[in-house]
C-alpha positions as CSV (number, residue, x, y, z in Angstrom):
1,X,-9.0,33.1,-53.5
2,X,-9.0,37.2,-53.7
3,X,-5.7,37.2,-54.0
4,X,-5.6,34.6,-56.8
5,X,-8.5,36.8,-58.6
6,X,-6.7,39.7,-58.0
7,X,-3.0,37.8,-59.8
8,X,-5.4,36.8,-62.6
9,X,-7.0,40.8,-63.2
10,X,-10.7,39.3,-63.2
11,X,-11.8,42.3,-64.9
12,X,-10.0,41.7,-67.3
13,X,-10.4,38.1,-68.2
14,X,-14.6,39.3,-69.2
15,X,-12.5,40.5,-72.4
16,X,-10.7,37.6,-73.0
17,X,-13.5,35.4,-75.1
18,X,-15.0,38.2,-77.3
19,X,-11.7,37.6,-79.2
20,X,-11.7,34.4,-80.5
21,X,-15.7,34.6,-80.6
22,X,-15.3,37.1,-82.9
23,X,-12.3,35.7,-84.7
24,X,-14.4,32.8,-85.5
25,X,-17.9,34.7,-87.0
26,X,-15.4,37.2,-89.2
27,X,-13.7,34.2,-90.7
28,X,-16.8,31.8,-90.9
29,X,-19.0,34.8,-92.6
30,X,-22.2,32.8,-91.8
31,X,-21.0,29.7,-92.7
32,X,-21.5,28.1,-89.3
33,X,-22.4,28.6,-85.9
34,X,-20.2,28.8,-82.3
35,X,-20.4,25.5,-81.0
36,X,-18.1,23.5,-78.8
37,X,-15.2,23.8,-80.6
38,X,-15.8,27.9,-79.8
39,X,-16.0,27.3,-76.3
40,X,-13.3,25.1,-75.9
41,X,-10.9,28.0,-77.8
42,X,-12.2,30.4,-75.7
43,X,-10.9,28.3,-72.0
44,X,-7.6,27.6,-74.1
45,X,-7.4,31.5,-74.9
46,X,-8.4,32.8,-71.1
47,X,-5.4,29.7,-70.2
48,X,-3.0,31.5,-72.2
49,X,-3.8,34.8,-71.0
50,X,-3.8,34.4,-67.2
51,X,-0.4,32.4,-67.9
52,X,0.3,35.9,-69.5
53,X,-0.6,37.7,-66.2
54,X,0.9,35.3,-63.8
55,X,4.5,35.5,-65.2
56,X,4.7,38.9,-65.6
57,X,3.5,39.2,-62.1
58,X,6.4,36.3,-61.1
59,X,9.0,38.5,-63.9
60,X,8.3,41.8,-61.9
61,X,8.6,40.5,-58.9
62,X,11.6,42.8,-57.5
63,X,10.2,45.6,-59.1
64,X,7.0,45.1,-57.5
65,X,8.8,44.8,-53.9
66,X,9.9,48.6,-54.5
67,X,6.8,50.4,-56.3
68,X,3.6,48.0,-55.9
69,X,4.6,45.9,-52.0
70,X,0.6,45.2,-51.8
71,X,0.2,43.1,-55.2
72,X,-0.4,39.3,-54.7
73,X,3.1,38.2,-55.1
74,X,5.4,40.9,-53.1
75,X,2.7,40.9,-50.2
76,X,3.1,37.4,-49.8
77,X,-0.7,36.7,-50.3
78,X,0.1,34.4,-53.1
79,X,3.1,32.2,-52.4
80,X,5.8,32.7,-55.4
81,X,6.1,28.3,-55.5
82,X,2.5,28.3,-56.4
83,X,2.8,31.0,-58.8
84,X,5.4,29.3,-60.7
85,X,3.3,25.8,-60.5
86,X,0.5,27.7,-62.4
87,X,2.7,29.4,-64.8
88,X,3.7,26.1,-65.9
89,X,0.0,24.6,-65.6
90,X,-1.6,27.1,-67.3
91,X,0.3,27.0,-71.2
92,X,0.4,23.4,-70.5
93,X,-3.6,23.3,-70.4
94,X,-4.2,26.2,-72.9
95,X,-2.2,24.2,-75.7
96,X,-3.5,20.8,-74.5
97,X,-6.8,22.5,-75.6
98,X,-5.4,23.9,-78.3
99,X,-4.5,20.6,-79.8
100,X,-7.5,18.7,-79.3
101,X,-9.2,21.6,-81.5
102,X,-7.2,21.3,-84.4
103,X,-3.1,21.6,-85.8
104,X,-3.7,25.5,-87.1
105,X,-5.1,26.2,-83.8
106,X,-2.5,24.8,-81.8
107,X,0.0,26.7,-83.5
108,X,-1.5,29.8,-83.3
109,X,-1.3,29.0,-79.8
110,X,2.3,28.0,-79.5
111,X,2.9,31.5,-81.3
112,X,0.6,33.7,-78.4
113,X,2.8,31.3,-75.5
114,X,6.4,32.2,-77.3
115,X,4.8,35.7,-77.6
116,X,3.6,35.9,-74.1
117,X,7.2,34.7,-73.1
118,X,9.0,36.8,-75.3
119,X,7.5,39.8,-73.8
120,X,7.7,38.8,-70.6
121,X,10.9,38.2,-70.4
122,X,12.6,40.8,-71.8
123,X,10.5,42.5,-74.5
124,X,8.8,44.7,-72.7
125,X,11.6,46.7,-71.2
126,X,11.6,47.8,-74.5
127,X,9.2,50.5,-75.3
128,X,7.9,50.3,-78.7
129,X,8.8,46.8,-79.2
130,X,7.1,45.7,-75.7
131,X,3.9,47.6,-76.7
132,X,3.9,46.5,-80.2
133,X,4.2,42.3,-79.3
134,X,1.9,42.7,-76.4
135,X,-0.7,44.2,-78.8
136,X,0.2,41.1,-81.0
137,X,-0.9,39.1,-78.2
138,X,-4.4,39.9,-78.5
139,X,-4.5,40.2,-81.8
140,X,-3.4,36.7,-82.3
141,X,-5.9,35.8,-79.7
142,X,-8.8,37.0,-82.2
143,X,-7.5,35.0,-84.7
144,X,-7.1,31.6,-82.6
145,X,-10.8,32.1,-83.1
146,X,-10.4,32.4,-86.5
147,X,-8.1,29.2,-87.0
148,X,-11.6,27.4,-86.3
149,X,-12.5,28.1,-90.1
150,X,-9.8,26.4,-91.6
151,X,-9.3,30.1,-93.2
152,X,-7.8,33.4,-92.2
153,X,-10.0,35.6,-94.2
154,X,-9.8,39.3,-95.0
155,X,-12.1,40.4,-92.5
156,X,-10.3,38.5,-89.3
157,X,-6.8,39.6,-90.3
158,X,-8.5,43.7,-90.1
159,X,-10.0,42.8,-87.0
160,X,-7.2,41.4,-85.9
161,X,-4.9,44.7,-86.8
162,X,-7.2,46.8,-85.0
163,X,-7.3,44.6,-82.1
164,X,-3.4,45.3,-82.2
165,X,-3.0,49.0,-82.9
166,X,-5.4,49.4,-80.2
167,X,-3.8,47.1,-77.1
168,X,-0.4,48.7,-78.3
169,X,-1.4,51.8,-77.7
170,X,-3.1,50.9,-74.1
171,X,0.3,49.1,-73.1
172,X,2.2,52.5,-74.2
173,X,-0.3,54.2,-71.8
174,X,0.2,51.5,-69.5
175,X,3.9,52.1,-68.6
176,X,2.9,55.5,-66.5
177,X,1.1,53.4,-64.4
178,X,3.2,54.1,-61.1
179,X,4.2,57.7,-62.1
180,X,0.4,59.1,-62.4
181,X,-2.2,57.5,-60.0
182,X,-4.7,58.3,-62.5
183,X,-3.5,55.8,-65.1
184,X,-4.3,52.2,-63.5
185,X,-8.2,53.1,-63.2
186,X,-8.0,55.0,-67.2
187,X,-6.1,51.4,-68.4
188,X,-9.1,49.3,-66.7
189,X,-11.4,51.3,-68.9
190,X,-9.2,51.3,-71.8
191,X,-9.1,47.1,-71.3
192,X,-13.0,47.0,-71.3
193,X,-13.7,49.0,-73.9
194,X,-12.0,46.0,-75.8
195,X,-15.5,44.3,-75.1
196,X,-17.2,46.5,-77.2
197,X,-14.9,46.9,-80.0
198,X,-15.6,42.9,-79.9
199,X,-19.4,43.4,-80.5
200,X,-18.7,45.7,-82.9
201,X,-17.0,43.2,-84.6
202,X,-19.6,40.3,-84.4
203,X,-22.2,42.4,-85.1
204,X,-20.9,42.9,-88.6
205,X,-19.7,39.7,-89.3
206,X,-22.2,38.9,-91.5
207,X,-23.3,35.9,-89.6
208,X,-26.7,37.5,-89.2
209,X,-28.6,36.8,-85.7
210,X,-26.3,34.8,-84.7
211,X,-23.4,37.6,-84.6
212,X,-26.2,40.0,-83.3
213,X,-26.7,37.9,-80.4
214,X,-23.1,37.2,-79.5
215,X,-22.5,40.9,-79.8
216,X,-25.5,41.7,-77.5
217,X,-24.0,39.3,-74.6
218,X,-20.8,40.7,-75.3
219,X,-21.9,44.5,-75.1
220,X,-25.1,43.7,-72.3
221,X,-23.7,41.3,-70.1
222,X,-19.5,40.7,-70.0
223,X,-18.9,44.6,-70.4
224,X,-21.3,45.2,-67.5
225,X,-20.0,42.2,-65.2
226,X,-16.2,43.3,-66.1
227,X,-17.5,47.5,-65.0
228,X,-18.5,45.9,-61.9
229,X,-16.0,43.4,-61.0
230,X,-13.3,46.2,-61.7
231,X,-14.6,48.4,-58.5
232,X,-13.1,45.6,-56.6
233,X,-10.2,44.4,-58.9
234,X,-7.5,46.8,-60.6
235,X,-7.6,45.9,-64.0
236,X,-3.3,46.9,-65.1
């Protein structure tokens, strides 16, 4: 099971449903309230992503034998078969989800799985354009919230941008990783300051208490939990 949190960067997955959380409160403007149709975006989103984080894992596989031999998948702790079952399971049940929500929600999903693919699979040998569509990752991910309005407004599409200009820049940071030990623990800080930039973001909504509250859990309890999950977890 370590080895399986360890493939799916639990740190990281604490920043995974501030996203479409706050997606959906800048693009409802107080017009509603999270309810199940929020927390069933949110599983489909943390689907998508750890498909994300198994495939490039499974992509990086013979690169990993040669500069990371104790991740998961090159120490043999996680058996490459089972990998490949979950990278398979994973879309499957994140767009399953997706679908059950609503049609503009599954497609914004279908765009985050070709993205995630893309990327993987030859994108992101390319510098800027690697960076740039895994920052359009998450920024799609905030507005798979979004999609839950029936309306991409204003304010979710300048979340969303910032959301991207932001991860971009991480992922440029990112690709020093094995060059300068002092990167990998920098990106797991970078990642989780994504939680608060999520608050942020609810907070202002304009959904009153309601974001105020979804922005205290984000900033009081997932950014903590993710801090202190990370001391046993790298993060990148």
């Amino acid at each position: 099971m370590k080895s399986w949190l360890q493939l799916f960067r639990v740190p990281n997955l604490f920043t995974v449903p501030g996203d479409p959380l706050a997606g959906f409160l800048l693009a409802s403007a107080g017009a509603a309230t999270p309810g199940p149709a929020v927390f069933l975006t949110i599983i489909a989103s943390l689907s998508l992503y750890t498909f994300g984080l198994v495939l490039n894992d499974l992509m990086d596989y013979r690169e990993d034998l040669a500069e990371r031999p104790k991740r998961p998948l090159p120490s043999g702790a996680v058996n490459r078969t089972a990998a490949w079952l979950a990278a398979i399971i994973l879309p499957g049940l994140g767009l399953a989800i997706c679908a059950r929500v609503g049609m503009m929600t599954f497609y914004f999903g279908c765009a985050i799985a070709c993205a995630v693919i893309a990327y993987n699979c030859g994108l992101k040998k390319i510098p800027v354009a690697g960076a740039v569509i895994m920052g359009t990752c998450r920024g799609m991910n905030l507005l798979l919230g979004a999609t839950l309005a029936n309306v991409l407004a204003t304010p979710a599409l300048g979340a969303a941008m910032i959301v991207t200009i932001y991860i971009t820049g991480v992922t440029s940071v990112a690709r020093m990783e094995t060059a300068n030990p002092a990167i990998p623990p920098l990106i797991g800080r970078l990642i989780r300051a994504l939680i608060l930039i999520q608050a942020a973001f609810c907070a202002i909504s304009g959904t009153g208490s309601t974001g105020i509250i979804c922005a205290l859990v984000l900033a009081l309890a997932l950014w903590p939990l993710s801090r202190i999950v990370g001391r046993r977890f790298y993060a990148s």
